[in-house]
N, C-alpha and C positions, 0 to 999 in steps of 0.2 A: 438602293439610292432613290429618293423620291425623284419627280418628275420637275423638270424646270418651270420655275414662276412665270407669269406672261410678260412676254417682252423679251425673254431670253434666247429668242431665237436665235444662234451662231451656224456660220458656213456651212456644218456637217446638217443641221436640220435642212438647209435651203437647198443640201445638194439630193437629199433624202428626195425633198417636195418637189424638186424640179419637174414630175411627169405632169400630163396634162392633168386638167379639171375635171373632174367626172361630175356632166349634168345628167339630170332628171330629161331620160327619151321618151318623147308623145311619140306616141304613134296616127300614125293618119292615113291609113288604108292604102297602103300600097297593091296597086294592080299587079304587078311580077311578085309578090311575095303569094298573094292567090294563090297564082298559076305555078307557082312553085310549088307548094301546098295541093294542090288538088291536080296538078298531072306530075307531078315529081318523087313526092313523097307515097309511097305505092305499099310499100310494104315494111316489117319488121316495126320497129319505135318511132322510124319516122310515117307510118299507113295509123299507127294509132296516135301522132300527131296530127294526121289530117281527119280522123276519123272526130278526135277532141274538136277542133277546129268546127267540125260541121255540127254534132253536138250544140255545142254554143251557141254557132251565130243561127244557124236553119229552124234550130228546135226550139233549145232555149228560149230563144229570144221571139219567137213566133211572136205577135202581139195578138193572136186566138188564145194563147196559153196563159198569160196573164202570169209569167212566171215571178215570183220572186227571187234573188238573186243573192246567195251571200259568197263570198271572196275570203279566204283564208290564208293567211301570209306569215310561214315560218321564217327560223332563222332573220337572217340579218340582211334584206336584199335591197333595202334604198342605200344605202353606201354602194352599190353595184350599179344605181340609176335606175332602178325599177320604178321608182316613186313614179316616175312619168307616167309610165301604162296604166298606173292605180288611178291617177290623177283623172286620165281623160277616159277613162270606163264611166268615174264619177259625172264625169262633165256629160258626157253623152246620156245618162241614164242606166247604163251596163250591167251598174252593179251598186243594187241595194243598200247592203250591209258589210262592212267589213269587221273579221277577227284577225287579229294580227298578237304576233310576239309585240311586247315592251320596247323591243330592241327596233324594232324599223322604225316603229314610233320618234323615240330617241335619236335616233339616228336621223329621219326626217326633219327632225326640228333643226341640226345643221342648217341643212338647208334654206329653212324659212330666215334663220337668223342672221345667213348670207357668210356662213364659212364657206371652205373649201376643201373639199376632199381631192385626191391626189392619183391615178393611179402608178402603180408601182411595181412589184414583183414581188412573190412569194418566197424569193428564194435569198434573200435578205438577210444581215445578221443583226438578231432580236437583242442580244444584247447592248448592240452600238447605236440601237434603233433605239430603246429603253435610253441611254446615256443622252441621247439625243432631243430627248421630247418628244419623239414620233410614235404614233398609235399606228398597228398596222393590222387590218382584216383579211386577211389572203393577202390577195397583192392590191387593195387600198389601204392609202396614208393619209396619215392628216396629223396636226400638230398635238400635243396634251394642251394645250391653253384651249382647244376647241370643247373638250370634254367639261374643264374648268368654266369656261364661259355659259355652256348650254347649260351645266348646272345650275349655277349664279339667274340663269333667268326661270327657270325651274322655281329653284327659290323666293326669288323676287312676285313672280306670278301668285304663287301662293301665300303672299305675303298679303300683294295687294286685293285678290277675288276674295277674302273672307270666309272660307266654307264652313259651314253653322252645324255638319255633321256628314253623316256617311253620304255615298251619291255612286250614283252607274259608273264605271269607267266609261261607259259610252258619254256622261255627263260629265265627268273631269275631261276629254277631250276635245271636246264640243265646246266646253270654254277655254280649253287652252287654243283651238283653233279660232274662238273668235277674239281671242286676245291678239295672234298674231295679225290677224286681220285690220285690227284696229291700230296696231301701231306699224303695218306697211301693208296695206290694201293688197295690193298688185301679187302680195307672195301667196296668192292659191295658186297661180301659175305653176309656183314651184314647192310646193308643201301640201304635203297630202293630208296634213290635219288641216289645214287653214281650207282643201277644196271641199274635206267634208263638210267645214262646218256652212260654210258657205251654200254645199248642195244641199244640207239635208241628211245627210248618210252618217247611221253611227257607226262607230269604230270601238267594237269590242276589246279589250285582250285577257286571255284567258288565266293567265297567271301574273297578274300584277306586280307583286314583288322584284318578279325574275327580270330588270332593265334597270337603267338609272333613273325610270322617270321614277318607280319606285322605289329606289334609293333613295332620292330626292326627297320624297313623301315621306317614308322613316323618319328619317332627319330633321326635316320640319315639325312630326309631330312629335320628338323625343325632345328636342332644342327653343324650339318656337310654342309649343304648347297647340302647334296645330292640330283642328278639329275635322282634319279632310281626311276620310278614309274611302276607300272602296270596296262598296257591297257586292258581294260574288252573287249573295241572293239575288239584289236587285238582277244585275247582267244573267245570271241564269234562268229567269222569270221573262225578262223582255226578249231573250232571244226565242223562247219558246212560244211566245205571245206574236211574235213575226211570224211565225213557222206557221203558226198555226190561223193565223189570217191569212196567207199566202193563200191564193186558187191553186196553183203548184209550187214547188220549190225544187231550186238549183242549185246547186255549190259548183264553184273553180275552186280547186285547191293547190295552193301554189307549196309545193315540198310534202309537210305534213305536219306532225308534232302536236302539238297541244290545242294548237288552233282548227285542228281538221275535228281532233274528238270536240271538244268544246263546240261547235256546231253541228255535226251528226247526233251528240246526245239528246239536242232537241227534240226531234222524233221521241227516242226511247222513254225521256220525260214524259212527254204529254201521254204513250201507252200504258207506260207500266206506273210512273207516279200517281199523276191524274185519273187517271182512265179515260182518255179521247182517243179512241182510236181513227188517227189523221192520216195512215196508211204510209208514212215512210218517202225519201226525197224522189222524186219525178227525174232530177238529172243530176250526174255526179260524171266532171271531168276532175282527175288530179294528175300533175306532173308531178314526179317523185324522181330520183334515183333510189328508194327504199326498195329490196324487195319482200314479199310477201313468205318465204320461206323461214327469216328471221324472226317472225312471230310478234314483227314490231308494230306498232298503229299505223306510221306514215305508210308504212307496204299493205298495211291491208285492203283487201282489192273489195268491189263494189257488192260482188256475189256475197262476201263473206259479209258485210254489211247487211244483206239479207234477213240473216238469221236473227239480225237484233231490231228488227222493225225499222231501221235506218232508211233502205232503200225499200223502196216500192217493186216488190218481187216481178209487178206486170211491165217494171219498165228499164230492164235489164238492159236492149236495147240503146238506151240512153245514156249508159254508161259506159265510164272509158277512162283508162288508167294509159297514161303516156309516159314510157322509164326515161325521161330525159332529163338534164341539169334546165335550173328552170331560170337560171341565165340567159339560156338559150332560147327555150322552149318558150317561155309567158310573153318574151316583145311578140315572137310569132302569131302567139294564138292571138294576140292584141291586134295586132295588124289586121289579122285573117278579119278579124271580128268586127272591127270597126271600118275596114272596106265593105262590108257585108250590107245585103238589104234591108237588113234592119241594123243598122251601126248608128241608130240614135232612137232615144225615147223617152216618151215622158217621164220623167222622175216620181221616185212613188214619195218621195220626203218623210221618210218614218221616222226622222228626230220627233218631229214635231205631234206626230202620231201616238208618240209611246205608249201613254196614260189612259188613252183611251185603246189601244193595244191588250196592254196590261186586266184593264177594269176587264175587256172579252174573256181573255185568259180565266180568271176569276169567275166569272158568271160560270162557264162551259164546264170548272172542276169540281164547283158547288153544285151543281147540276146532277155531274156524273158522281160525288160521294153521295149525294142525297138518293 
């Protein structure tokens, strides 16, 4: 049975929606989360949650180290309220670059466009939920007209920007963020593409297709005779062009999946494609519940990165896998972090950078084929 038209909302959807709103949580350095963190958390998952913690704010973020910064974000975590800690990593200067799934993307734009998501329970019956108009993510709700609607501007977006051919996903998001921008200023507050576009930060995602924003894009280009595609080239080339202008580089990796390899490949490019040998990332904190015995990607630990030129072998040290649900886990380290002595910094703006990113990239592989 399709999903009810907009407007159809009856009793059972309102009684569905009735939990609260789930917003987008800043975080702002709380002092007791510290000392939580650093005389509380002592040992097991939570010792390598304080261990992440220090990693980041102490090392990382030294301003001797001049590190570069990129952020990886699986699954589905702004419907959870994540979006927040993404938002003000941005705004402080935290975090460089982001790779994200399609799907937080998507999902983010909710927000900018001023729905509402719901929380709820998991334990809910899907088919009365389906009967109902309710979309449910664990235990987040929101209506089907929400899905209907963010499309419809999806649509409409690419309707009005005109794209004249292929472009970075970092550049299709970078104008949909400065779209939202332009028609309600004030939602960087709460939209993680609107703060990218705003700071500077591009926002990879590694498999385009796999979201709605992609959907979207299909659509338009099967119906509409749209000429907007996304180059993996380009997004494969510029993320290695960052990497490789970095003094150092970092990764946080939030879960794992597609967006952790899609930035550790960077490395393995520049050695084994190009031939630059850039020596592999400086620092690697991930929260996963993956573990590393199932031979999956998100579980593969830092050591084992090793072996593919990923990690820099002399900075073992520096790394740190924390087995925790990163619900939990990412407001913390964000807190940890952004109370920290260095919880602000100047923004490096590689939007703006790219081209001339890129053109280095090029020079240093013509170099090393010649």
């Amino acid at each position: 049975m399709p999903h009810r038209g907009a407007g159809a909302a009856g009793a059972g959807q309102k009684q569905f929606l009735s939990g609260a709103p789930i917003r987008y949580y800043r975080p702002r350095g709380s002092a007791e989360v510290r000392q939580l963190v650093d005389d509380g958390f002592q040992a097991f998952n939570a010792g390598r949650l304080s261990e992440a913690c220090r990693v980041y704010a102490d090392r990382m973020l030294d301003p001797a180290h001049d590190t570069t910064i990129g952020l990886t974000l699986a699954g589905a975590m702004t419907p959870a309220g994540l979006g927040g800690c993404v938002i003000e990593l941005m705004e402080r200067g935290l975090v460089d670059f982001v790779i994200s799934t399609g799907a937080n993307l998507y999902h983010d734009l909710h927000y900018a466009l001023n729905f509402t998501l719901h929380r709820g329970s998991p334990f809910l019956d899907d088919v009365e939920l389906h009967a109902q108009g309710v979309i449910r993510i664990y235990d987040v709700l929101f209506p089907a007209e929400v899905l209907l609607e963010t499309d419809a501007y999806i649509r409409d977006f690419l309707a009005r920007e005109g794209f004249e051919g292929p472009v970075s996903s970092a550049a299709l998001h970078n104008r949909i963020g400065r779209d939202l921008l332009r028609r309600q200023p004030a939602c960087e507050e709460h939209s993680v593409l609107a703060k990218a576009a705003a700071a500077g930060v591009p926002i990879y995602t590694s498999s385009p297709g796999d979201s709605s924003i992609g959907m979207n894009l299909a659509a338009h280009a099967l119906l509409d005779d749209g000429r907007c595609m996304v180059d993996p080239n380009r997004d494969v080339n510029e993320v290695c062009a960052i990497v490789l202008a970095g003094e150092k580089n970092g990764c946080v990796i939030v879960g794992g999946g597609s967006p952790k390899n899609f930035y550790l490949q960077g490395q393995p490019t520049l050695w084994e494609v190009y031939g630059i040998p850039k020596g592999g990332n400086d620092y690697f904190v991930q929260l996963t519940t993956d573990q590393p015995v199932w031979g999956g990607l998100s579980g593969a630990t830092p050591a084992e990165a090793v072996s593919w030129g990923k990690v820099n072998p002399g900075r073992l040290p520096d790394t740190v896998t924390a087995y925790c649900d990163a619900t939990i886990a990412f407001p913390l380290l964000c807190e940890y972090v952004v109370g920290s002595a260095h919880g602000r910094r100047e923004r490096k703006g590689l939007t703006g950078r790219l081209d001339d990113l890129l053109a280095g990239l090029k020079r240093q592989a013509e170099a090393a084929r010649s």
